[in-house]
N, CA, C and O of each residue as an XYZ file, in Angstrom:
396
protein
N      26.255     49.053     21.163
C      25.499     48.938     19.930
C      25.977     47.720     19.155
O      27.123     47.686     18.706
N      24.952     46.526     18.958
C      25.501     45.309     18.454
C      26.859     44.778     18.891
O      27.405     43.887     18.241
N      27.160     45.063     19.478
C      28.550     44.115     19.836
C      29.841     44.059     18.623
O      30.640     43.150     18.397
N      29.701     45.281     18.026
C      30.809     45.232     17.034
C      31.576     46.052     17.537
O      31.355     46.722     18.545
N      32.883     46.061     16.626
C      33.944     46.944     17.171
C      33.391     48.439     16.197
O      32.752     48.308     15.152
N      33.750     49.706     16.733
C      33.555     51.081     16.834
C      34.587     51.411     15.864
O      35.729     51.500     16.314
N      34.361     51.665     14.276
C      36.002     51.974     13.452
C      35.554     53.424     13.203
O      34.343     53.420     12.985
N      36.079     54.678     13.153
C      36.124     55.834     12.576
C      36.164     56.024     11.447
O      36.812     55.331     10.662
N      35.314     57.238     11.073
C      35.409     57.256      9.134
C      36.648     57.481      8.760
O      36.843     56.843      7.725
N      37.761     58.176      9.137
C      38.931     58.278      8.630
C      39.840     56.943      9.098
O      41.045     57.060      8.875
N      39.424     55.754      9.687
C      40.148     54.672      9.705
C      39.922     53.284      8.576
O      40.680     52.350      8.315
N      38.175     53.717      7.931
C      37.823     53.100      6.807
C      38.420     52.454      5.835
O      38.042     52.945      4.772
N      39.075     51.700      5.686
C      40.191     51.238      4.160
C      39.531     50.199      3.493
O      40.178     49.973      2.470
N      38.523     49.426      3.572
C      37.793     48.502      3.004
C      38.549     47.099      3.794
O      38.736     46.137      3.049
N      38.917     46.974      5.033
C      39.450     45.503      5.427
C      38.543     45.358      6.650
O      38.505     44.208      7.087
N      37.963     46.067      7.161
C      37.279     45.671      8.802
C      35.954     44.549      8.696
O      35.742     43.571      9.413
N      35.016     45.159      7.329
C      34.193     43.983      7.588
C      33.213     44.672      7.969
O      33.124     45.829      7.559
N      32.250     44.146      8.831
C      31.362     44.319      9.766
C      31.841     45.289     10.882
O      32.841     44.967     11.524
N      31.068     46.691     11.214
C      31.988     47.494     11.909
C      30.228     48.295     12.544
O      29.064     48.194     12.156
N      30.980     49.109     13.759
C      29.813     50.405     14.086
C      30.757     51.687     13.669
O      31.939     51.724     14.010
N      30.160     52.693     12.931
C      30.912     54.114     12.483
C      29.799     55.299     12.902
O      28.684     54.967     13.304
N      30.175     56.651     12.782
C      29.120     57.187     12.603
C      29.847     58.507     12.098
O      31.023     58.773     12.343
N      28.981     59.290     11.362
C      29.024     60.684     10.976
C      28.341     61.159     10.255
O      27.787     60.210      9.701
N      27.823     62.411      9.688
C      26.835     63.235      8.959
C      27.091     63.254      7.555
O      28.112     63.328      6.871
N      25.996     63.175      7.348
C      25.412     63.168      5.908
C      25.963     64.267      5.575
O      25.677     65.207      6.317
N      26.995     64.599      4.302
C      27.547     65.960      3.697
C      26.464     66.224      2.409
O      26.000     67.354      2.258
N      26.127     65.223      1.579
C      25.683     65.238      0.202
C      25.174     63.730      0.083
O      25.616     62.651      0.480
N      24.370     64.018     -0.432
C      23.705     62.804     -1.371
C      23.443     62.787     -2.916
O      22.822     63.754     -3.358
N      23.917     61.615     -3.972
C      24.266     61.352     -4.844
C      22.871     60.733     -5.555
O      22.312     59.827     -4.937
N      22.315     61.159     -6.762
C      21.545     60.518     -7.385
C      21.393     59.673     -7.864
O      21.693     59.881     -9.040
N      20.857     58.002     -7.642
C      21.207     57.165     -8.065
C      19.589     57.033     -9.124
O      18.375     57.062     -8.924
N      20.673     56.860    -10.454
C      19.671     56.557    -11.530
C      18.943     55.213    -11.844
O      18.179     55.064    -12.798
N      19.334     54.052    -10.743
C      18.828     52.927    -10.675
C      18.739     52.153     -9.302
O      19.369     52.489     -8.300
N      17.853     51.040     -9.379
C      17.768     50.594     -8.281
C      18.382     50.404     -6.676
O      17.893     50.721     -5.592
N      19.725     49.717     -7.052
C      20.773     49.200     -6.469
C      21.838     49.931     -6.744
O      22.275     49.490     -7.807
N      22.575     50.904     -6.335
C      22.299     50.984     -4.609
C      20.855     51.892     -4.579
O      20.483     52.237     -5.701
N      19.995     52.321     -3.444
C      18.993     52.961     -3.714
C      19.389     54.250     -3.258
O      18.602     55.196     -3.298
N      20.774     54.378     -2.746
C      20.984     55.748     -2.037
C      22.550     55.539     -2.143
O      23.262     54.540     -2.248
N      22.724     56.533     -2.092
C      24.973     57.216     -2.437
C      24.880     58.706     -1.488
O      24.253     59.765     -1.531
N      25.815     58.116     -0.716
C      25.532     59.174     -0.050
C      27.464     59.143      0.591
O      28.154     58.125      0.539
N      28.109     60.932      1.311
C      28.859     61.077      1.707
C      29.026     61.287      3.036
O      28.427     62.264      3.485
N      29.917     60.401      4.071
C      29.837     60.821      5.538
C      31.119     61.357      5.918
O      32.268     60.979      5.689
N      30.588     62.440      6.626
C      32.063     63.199      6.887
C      31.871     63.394      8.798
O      30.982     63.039      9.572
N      32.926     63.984      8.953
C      33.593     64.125     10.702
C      34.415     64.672     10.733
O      35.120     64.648      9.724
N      34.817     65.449     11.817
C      36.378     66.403     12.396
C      37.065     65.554     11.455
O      37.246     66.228     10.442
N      37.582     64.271     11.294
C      38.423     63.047     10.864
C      38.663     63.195      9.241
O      39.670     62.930      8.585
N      37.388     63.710      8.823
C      37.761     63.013      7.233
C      38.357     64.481      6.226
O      38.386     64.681      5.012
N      38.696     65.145      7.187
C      39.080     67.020      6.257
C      38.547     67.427      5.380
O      39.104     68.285      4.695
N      37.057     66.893      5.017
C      36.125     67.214      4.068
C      35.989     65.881      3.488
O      34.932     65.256      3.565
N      37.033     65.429      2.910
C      37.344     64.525      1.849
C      35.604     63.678      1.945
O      34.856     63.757      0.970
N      35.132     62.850      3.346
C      34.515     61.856      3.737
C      34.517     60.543      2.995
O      35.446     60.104      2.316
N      33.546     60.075      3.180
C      33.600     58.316      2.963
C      32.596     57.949      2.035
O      31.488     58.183      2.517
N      32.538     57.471      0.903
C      31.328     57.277      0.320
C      30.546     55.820      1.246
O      30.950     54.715      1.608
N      29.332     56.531      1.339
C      28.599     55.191      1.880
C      27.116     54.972      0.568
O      26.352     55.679     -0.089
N      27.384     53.700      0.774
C      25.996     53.248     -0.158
C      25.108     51.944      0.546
O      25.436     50.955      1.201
N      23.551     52.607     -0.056
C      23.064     51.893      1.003
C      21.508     50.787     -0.253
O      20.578     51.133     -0.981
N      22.014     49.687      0.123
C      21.280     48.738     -0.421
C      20.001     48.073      0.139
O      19.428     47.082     -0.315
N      19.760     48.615      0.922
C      18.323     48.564      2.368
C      17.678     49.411      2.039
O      18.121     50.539      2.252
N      16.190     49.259      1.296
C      14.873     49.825      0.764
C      14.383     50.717      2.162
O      13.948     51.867      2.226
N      14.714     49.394      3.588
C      14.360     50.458      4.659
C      15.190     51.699      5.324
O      14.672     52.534      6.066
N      16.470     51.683      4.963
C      17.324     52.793      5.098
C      17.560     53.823      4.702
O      18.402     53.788      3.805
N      17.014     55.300      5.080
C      17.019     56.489      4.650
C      18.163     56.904      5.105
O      18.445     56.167      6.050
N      19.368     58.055      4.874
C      19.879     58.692      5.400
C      19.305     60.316      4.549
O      19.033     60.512      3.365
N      19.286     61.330      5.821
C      19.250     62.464      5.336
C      20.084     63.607      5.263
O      20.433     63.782      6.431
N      20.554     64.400      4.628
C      21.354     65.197      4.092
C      21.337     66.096      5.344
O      20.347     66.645      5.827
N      22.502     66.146      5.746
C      22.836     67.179      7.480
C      22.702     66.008      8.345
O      23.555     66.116      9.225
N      22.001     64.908      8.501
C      21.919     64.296      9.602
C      23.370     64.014     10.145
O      24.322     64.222      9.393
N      23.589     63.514     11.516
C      24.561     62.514     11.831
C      24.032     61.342     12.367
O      23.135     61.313     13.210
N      24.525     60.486     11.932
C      24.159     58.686     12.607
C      25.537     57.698     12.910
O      26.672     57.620     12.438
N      24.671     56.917     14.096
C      25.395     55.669     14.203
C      25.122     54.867     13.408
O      23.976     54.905     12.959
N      26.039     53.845     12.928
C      25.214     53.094     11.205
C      26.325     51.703     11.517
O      27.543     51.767     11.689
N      25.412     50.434     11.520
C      26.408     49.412     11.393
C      25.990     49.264     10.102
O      24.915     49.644      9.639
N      27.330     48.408      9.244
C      27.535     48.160      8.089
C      28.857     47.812      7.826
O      29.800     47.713      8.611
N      28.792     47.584      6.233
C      30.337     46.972      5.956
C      31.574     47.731      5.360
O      31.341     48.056      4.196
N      32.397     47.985      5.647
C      33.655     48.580      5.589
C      34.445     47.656      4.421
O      35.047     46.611      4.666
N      34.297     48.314      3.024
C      34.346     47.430      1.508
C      35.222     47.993      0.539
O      35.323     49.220      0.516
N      35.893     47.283     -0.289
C      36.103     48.531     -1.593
C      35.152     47.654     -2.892
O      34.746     46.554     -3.265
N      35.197     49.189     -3.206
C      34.273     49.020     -5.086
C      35.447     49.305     -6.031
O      35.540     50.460     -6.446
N      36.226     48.529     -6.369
C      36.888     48.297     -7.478
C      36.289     49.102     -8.796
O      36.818     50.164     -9.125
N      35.624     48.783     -9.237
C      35.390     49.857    -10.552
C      35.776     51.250    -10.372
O      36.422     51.823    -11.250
N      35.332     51.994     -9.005
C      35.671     53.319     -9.012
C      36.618     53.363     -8.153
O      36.907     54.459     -7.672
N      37.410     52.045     -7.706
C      38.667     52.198     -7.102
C      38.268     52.858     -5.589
O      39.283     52.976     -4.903
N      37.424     53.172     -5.120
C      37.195     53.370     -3.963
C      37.133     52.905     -2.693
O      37.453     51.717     -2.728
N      36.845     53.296     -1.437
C      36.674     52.798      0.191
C      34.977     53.231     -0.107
O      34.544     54.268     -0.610
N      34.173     51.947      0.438
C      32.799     52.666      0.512
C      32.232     51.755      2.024
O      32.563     50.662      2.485
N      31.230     52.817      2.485
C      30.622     52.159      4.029
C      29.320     51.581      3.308
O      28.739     52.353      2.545
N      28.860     50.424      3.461
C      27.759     49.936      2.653
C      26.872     49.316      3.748
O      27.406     48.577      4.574
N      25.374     49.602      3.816
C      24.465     49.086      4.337
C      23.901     48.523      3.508
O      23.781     49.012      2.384
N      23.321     47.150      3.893
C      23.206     45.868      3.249
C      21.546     45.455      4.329
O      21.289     46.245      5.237
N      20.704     44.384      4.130
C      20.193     43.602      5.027
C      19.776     43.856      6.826
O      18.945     44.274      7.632
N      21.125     43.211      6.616
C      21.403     43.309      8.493
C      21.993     44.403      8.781
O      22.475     44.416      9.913
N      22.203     45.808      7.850
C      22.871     46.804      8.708
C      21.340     47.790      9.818
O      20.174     47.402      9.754
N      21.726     48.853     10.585
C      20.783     49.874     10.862
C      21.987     51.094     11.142
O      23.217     51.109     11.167
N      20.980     52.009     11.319
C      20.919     53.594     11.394
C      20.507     53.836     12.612
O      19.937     52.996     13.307
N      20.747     54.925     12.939
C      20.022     55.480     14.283
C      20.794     57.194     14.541
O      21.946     57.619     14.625
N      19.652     57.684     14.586
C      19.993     59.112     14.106
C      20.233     59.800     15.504
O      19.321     59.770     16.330
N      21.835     60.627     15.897
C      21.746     61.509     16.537
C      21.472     62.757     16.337
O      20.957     63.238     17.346
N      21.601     63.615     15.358
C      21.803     64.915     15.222
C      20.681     65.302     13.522
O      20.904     64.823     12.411
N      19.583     66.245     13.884
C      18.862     66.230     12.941
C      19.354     67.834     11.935
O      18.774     68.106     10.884
């Protein structure tokens, strides 16, 4: 899948960059404005609930609540909330295993 390297949600720290991850949608977050258009949490055996916030800035990118996906994107931190977030941008995609 794209020729990137494969990082796990519990290996996430905001330094990889450009990465392939995947795991299920736990919750999704209401975003009261445009950008991001979706906040959403991915979890796995890996993340002990905790998961990964991912946010997704691609009008064409849905994720749905229970799904699991393969998702390239960027492996970032958001400073304001001090966080690790998986962010789809442009050039990321989705591709859904588990409905």
């Amino acid at each position: 899948m794209s020729g990137l390297d494969y990082v796990g949600l519990d290996e996430l720290d905001g330094t990889h960059g450009w990465v392939v991850t995947s795991g299920f949608v736990n919750w999704e977050e209401d975003v009261a404005h445009h950008m991001p258009r979706q906040r959403v949490r991915l979890g796995d055996e890996s993340t002990s609930g905790q998961g990964v916030v991912c946010t997704v800035f691609n009008d064409d990118l849905v994720l749905d609540e229970g799904c699991g996906y393969y998702l390239v994107g960027v492996d970032r931190t958001y400073e304001p909330r001090d966080e690790v977030q998986f962010s789809l941008f442009e050039n990321s995609s989705i591709r859904k295993f588990h409905e």
